[in-house]
C-alpha positions as CSV (number, residue, x, y, z in Angstrom):
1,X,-9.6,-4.5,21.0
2,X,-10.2,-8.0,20.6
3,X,-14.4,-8.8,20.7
4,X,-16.7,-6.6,19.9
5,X,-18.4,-5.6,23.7
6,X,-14.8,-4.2,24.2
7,X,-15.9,-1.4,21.1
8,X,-19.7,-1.2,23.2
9,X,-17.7,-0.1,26.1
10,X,-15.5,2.3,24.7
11,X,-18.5,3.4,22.4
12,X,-20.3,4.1,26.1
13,X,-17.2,5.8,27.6
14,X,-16.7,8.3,25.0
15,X,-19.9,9.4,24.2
16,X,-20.9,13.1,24.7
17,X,-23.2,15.1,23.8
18,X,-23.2,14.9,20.1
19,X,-22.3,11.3,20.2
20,X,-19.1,9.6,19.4
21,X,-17.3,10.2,16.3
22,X,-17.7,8.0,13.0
23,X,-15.3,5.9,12.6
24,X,-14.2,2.9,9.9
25,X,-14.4,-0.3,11.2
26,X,-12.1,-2.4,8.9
27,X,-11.7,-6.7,8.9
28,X,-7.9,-7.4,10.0
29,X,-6.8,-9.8,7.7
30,X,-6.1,-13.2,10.3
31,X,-3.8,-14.9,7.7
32,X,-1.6,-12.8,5.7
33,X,1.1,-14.4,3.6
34,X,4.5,-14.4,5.6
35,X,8.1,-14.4,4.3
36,X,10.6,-15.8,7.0
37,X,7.7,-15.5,9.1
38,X,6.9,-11.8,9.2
39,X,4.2,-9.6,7.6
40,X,4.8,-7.4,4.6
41,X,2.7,-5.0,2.6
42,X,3.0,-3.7,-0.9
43,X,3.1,0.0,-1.7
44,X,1.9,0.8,-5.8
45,X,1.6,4.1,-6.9
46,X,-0.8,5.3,-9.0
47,X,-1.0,8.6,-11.0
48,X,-4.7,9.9,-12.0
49,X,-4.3,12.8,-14.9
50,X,-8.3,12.7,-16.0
51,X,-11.1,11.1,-14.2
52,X,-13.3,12.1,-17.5
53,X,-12.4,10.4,-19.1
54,X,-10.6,8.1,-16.9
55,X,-6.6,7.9,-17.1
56,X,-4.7,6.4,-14.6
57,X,-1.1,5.3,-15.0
58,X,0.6,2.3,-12.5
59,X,4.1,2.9,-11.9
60,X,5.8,-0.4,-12.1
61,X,8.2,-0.5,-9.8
62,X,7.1,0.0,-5.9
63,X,8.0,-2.3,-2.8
64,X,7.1,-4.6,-0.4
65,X,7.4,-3.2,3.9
66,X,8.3,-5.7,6.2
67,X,7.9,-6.0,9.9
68,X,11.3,-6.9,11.9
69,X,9.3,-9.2,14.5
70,X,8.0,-13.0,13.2
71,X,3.8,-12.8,12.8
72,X,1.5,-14.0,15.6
73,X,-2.1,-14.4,16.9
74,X,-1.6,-14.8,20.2
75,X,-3.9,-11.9,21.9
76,X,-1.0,-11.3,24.0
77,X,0.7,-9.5,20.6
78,X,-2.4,-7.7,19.4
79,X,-1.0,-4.5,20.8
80,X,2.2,-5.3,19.7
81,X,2.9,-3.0,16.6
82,X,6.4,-4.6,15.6
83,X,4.2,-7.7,14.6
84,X,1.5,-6.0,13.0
85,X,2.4,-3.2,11.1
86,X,4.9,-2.4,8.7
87,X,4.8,1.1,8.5
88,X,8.7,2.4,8.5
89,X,7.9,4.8,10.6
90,X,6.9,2.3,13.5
91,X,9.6,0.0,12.3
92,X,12.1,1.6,12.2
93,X,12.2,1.8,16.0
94,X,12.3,-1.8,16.7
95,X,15.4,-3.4,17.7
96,X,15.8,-5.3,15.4
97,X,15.5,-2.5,12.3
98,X,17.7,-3.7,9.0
99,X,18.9,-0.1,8.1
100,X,20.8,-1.2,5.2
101,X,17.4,-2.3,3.6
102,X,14.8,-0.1,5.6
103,X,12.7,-3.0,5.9
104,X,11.8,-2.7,2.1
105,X,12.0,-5.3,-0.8
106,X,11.4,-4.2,-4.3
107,X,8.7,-5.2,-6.2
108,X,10.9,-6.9,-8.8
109,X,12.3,-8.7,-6.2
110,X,9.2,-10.1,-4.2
111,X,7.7,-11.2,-7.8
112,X,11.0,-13.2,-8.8
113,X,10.8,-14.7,-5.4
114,X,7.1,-15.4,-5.3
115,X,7.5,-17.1,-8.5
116,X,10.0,-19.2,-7.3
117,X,7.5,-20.5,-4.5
118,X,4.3,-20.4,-6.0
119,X,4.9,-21.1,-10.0
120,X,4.8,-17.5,-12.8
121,X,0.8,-18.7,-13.1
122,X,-0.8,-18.0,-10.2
123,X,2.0,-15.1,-9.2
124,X,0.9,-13.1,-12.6
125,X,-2.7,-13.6,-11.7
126,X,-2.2,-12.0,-8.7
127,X,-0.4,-9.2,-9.6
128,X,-3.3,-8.4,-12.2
129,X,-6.2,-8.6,-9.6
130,X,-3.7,-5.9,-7.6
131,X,-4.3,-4.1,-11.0
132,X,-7.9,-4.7,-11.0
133,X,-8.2,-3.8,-7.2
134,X,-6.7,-0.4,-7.9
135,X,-9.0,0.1,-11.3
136,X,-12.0,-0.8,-9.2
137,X,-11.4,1.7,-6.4
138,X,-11.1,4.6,-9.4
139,X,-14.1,3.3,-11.3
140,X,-16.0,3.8,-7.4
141,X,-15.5,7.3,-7.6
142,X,-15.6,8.4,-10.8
143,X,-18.7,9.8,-11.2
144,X,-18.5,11.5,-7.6
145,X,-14.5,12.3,-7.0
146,X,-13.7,16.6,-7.8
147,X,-12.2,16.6,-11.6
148,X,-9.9,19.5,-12.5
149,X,-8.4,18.7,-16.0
150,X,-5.6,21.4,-15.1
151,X,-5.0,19.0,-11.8
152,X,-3.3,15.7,-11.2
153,X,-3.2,13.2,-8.0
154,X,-0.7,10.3,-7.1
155,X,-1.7,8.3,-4.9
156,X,0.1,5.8,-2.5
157,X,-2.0,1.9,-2.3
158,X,-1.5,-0.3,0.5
159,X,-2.1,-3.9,-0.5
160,X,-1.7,-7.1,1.3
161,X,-1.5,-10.7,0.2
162,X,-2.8,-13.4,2.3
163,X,-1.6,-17.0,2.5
164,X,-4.1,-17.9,-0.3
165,X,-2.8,-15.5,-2.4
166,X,-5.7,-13.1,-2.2
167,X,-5.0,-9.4,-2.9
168,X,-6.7,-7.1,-0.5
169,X,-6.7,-3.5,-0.4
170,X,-5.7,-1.9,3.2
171,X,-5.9,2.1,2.5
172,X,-5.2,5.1,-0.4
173,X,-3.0,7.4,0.9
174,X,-4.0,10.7,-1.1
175,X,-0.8,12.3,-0.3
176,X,1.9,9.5,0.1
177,X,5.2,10.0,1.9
178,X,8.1,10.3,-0.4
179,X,10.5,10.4,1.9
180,X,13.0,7.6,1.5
181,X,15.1,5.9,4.7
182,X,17.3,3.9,1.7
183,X,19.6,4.8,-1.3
184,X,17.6,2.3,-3.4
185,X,14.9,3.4,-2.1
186,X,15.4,7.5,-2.7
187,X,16.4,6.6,-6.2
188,X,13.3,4.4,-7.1
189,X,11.3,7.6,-5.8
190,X,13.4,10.2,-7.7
191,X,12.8,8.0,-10.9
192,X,9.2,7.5,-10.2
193,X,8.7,11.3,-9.9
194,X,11.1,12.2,-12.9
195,X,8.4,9.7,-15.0
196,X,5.3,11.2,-13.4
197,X,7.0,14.4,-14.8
198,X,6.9,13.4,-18.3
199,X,4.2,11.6,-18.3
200,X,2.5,15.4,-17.3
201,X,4.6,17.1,-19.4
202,X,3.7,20.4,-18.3
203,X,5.9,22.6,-20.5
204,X,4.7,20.2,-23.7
205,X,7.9,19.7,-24.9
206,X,7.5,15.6,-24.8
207,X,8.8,13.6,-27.5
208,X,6.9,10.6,-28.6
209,X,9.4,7.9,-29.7
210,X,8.5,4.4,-31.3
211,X,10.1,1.4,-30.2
């Protein structure tokens, strides 16, 4: 859907009895920032122990997804998913899927480039208001989320940049896929999980060592 009397008519079409269903309405970002001309994402994961008192723990390495088709506007690509998205799961059937990389760049990797292009000063201020972006989302529900103590969560954020270098937040995925379609990219996930692991430390046999 492109205007908004094209939501009125579906709106109209579907509507029963006990009304349509609720639904999100979310902005599409018009000018994300490209890399060879296609859309990417960033995936962070984020592991909540406590919510009282807060505790939240950023793991530091996650990755960027990228789309296998060059970015556009025109209207005649708005359906076009190979431009738009970057889930794997969509990419992966495009023709033009990179299997060797999965359509994934490490985080490491997009920062060293991005601060090639846009100077170590404005690329570390982004990556803090990612930080702040995922704090804020926390602090939101804090006072309203379900707290176990005995419980944990790790969540999956989806973040875009756009071409000003403003962060945005797309979704939290409560129950991220940890499937991996890379060896890179099964062992950053094994890693991540053997550190959530420890950081739990569920048997308490965790040794605290100073550096």
């Amino acid at each position: 859907m492109s205007n908004l009397n094209q939501i009125n008519n579906w709106k109209s079409q579907i509507k029963g009895e006990a009304g349509p269903e609720l639904y999100i309405a979310q902005r599409y970002v018009m000018n994300p920032l490209l890399i060879g001309g296609k859309k990417f994402d960033l995936r962070i994961y984020a592991l909540v122990t406590n919510y009282n008192p807060l505790t939240i723990y950023l793991y530091k390495t996650g990755f960027a997804r990228f789309t296998h088709q060059r970015y556009s506007t025109n209207s005649e690509d708005i359906s076009n998913n190979m431009v738009h998205l970057t889930n794997v799961a969509i990419q992966k059937n495009s023709d033009n899927y990179d299997e060797k990389s999965g359509g994934k760049w490490d985080l490491r990797s997009l920062k060293v480039y991005l601060i090639s292009k846009f100077g170590a000063t404005k690329i570390n201020a982004l990556f803090i208001e990612l930080q702040e972006i995922i704090l804020k989302s926390f602090y939101s529900v804090q006072k309203v989320i379900m707290n176990d103590k005995h419980c944990f969560e790790l969540y999956g954020y989806d973040l875009l940049i756009d071409e000003n270098l403003k962060p945005w937040l797309i979704e939290i995925n409560a129950n991220p896929s940890l499937s991996s379609n890379t060896q890179s990219d099964n062992e950053m996930k094994v890693k991540m999980l053997d550190d959530m692991m420890t950081v739990l430390d569920l048997e308490r046999m965790y040794i605290y060592y100073t550096y």
